[in-house]
C-alpha positions as CSV (number, residue, x, y, z in Angstrom):
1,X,75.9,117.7,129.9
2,X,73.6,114.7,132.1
3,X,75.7,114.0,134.8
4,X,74.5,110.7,134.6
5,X,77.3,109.8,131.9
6,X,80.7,109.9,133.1
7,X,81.6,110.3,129.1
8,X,82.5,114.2,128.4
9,X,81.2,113.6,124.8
10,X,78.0,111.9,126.1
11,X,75.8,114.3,126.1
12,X,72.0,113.3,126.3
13,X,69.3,115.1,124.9
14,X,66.7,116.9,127.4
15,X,63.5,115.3,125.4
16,X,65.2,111.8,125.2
17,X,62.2,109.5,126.1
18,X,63.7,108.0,129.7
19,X,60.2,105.5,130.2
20,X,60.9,102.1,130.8
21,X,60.6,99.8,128.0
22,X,58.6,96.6,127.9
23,X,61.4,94.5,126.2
24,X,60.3,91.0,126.4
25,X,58.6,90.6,122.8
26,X,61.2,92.4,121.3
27,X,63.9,90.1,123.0
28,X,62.4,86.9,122.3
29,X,62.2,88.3,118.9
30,X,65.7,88.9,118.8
31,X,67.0,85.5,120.3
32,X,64.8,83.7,117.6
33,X,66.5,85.3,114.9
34,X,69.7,84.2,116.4
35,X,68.1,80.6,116.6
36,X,67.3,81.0,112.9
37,X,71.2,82.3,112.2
38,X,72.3,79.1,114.1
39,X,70.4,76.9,112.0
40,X,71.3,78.6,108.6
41,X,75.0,78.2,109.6
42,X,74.5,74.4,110.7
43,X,73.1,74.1,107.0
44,X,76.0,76.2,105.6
45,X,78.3,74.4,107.6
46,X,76.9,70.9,105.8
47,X,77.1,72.8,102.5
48,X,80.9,74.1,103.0
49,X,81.7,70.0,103.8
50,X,80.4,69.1,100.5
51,X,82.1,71.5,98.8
52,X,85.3,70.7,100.4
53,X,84.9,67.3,99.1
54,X,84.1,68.1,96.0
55,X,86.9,69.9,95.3
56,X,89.5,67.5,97.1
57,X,88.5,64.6,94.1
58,X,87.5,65.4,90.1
59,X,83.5,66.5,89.4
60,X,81.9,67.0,86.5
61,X,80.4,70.3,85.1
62,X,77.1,68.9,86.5
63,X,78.1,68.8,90.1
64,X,80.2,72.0,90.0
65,X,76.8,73.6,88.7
66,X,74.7,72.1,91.6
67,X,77.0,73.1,94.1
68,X,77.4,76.5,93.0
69,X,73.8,77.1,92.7
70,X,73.4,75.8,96.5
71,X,76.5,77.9,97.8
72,X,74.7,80.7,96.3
73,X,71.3,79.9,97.6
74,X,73.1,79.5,101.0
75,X,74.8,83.0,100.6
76,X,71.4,84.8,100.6
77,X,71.2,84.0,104.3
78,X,73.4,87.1,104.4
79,X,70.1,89.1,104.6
80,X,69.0,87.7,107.3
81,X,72.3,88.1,109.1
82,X,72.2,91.8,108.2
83,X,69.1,92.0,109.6
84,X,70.1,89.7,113.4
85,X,73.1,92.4,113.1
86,X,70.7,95.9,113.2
87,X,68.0,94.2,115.5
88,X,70.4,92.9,118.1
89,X,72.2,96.9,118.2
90,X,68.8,98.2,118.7
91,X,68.4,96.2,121.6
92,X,71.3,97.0,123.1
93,X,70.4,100.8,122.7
94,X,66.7,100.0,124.4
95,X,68.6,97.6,127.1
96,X,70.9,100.9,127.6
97,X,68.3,103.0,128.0
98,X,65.9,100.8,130.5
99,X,69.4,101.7,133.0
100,X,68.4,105.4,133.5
101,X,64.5,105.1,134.3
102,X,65.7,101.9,136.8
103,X,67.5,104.3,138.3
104,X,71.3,104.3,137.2
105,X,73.2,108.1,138.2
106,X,76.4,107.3,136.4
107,X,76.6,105.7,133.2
108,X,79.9,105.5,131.4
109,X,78.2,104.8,128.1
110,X,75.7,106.2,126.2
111,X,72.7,103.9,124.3
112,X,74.0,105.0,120.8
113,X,77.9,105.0,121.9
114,X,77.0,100.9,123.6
115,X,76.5,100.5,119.7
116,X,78.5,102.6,118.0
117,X,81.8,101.6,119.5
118,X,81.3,98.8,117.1
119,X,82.2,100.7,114.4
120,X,85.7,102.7,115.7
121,X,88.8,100.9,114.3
122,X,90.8,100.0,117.4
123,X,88.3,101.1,119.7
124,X,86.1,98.3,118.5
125,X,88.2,96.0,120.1
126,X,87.1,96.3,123.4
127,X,84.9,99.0,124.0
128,X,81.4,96.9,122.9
129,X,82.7,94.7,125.2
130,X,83.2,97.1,128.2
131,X,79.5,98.5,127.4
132,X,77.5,95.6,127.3
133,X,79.5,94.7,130.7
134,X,78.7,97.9,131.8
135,X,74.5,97.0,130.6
136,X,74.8,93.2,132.4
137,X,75.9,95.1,136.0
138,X,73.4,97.7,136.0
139,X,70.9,95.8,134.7
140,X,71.7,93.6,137.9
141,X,71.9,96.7,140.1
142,X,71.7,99.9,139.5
143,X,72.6,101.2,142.9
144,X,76.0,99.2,142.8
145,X,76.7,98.1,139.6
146,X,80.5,97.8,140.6
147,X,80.2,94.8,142.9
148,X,77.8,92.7,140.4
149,X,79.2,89.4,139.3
150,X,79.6,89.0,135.6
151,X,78.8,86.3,133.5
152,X,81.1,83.3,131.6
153,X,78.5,84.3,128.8
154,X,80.4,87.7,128.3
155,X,84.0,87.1,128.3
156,X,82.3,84.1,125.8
157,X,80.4,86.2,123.6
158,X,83.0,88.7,122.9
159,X,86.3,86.3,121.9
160,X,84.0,84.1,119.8
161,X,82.9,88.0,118.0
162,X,86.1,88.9,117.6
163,X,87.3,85.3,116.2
164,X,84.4,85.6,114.1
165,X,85.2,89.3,112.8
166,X,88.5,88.7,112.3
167,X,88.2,84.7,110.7
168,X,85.4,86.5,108.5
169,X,87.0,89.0,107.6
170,X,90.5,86.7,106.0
171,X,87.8,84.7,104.4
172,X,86.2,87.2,102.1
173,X,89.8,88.8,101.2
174,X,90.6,85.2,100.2
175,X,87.3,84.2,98.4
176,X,87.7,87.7,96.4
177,X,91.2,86.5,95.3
178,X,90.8,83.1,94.6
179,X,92.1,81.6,91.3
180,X,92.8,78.3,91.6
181,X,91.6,74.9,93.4
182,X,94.6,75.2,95.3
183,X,92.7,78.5,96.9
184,X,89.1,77.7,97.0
185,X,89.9,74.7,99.3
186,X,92.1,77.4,101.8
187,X,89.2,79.7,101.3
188,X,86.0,76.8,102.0
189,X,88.6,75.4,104.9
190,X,88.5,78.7,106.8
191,X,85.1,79.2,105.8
192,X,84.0,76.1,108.2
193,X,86.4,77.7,110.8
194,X,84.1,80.7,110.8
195,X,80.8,78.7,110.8
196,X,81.7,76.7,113.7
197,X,82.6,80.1,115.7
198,X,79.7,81.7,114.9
199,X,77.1,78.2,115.9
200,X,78.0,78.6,119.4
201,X,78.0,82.5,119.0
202,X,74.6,82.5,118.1
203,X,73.5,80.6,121.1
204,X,75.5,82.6,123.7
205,X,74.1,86.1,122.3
206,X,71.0,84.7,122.9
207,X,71.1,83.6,126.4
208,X,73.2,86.9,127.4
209,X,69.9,88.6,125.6
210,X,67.6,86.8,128.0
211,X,69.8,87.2,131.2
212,X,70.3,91.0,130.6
213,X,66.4,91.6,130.0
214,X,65.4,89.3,132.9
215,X,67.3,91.2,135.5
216,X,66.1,94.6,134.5
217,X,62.6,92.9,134.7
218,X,63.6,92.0,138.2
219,X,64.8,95.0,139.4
220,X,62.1,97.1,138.2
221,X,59.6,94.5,139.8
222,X,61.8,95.0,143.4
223,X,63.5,98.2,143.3
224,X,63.3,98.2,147.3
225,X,65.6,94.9,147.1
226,X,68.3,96.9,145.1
227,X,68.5,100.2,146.9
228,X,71.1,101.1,148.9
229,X,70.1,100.8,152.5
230,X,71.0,104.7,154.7
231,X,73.5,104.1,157.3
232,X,76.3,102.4,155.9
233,X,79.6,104.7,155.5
234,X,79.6,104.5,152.0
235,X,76.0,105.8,151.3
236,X,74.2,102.3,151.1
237,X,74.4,98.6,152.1
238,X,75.1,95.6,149.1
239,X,72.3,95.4,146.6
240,X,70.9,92.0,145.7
């Protein structure tokens, strides 16, 4: 088992590729796509307000028509959501990875567990959460990670995922069942609850993406600034 993880089922492969990886295309990539989600949901957003009205007064077959044809042409933005979803874990896994060649000796999370976690009931409450805290210290400092600041942008990021999840989530179970006016109105209402969660979650991913990638840029820049200095009791001085 690396000793680097403190995870006993972390256990890293002795050919794993530990080179540091040029990130920066790749996370402007990624934050882009997230732009894109934001503006796709702003439009979606606009859509789910038309529909509301429409179905709070009396429309005729024509209107019912267009606005089904545009809630469906809205609903194929689900691909590129999908896609946001797999590109943003693969980052995470490559942001993971950047820790050991920077110089990290005791990891609690492993690249493919930072994602993973994700998809374990329970554990996916908090977990993600703890490993892409875990990414934003190292990536800060390696040397001591424990005494890095975090970020408002975390604690952000993961309530508006989890409102998102879970809002999401009581949305499609309600779409699926709906029958009557009565519950396409409930089910379009929550639907612009969700939307205007996931406009500001967009944005937040994205700068957390930046801030995360621009510190391990730092700190592989200056490694002397973030190495501990010999002669303090507990093995080194305060990194940057």
């Amino acid at each position: 088992m690396d000793p680097r993880y403190k995870s006993p089922g972390a256990n890293v492969e002795r050919d794993e590729d530990t080179a540091f990886r040029e990130l920066g295309a790749f996370t402007t990539a990624v934050q882009w796509m997230l732009r894109a989600g934001a503006a796709l949901a702003a439009i979606s957003l606009l859509s789910s307000l038309m529909q509301l009205d429409l179905l709070s007064r009396s429309y005729t077959p024509a209107e019912g028509q267009a606005n089904d044809l545009r809630e469906g042409a809205i609903g194929a933005t689900l691909l590129l959501r999908i896609a946001t979803l797999i590109t943003f874990g693969r980052w995470i896994v490559l942001a993971h990875r950047n820790l050991v060649p920077l110089g990290a000796s005791y990891l609690e999370f492993r690249p493919g567990w930072a994602v993973g976690w994700f998809f374990i009931p329970i554990g996916n409450l908090w977990k993600p959460y703890q490993a892409m805290k875990a990414l934003w210290q190292n990536s800060h400092s390696v040397a001591k990670p424990e005494l890095q600041d975090t970020t408002w942008l975390l604690p952000t990021w993961w309530t508006l995922w989890l409102i998102s999840a879970f809002v999401g989530s009581a949305v499609n179970r309600m779409t699926l069942r709906a029958k009557t006016i009565e519950d396409f109105v409930v089910s379009t209402e929550m639907t612009i609850v969700n939307i205007a969660v996931d406009l500001p979650l967009y944005f937040v991913a994205a700068a957390l993406l930046g801030q995360i990638w621009r510190a391990q840029q730092v700190q592989r820049e200056h490694p002397e600034e973030f190495r501990p200095v010999p002669g303090f009791a507990d093995g080194g001085g305060a990194p940057r």
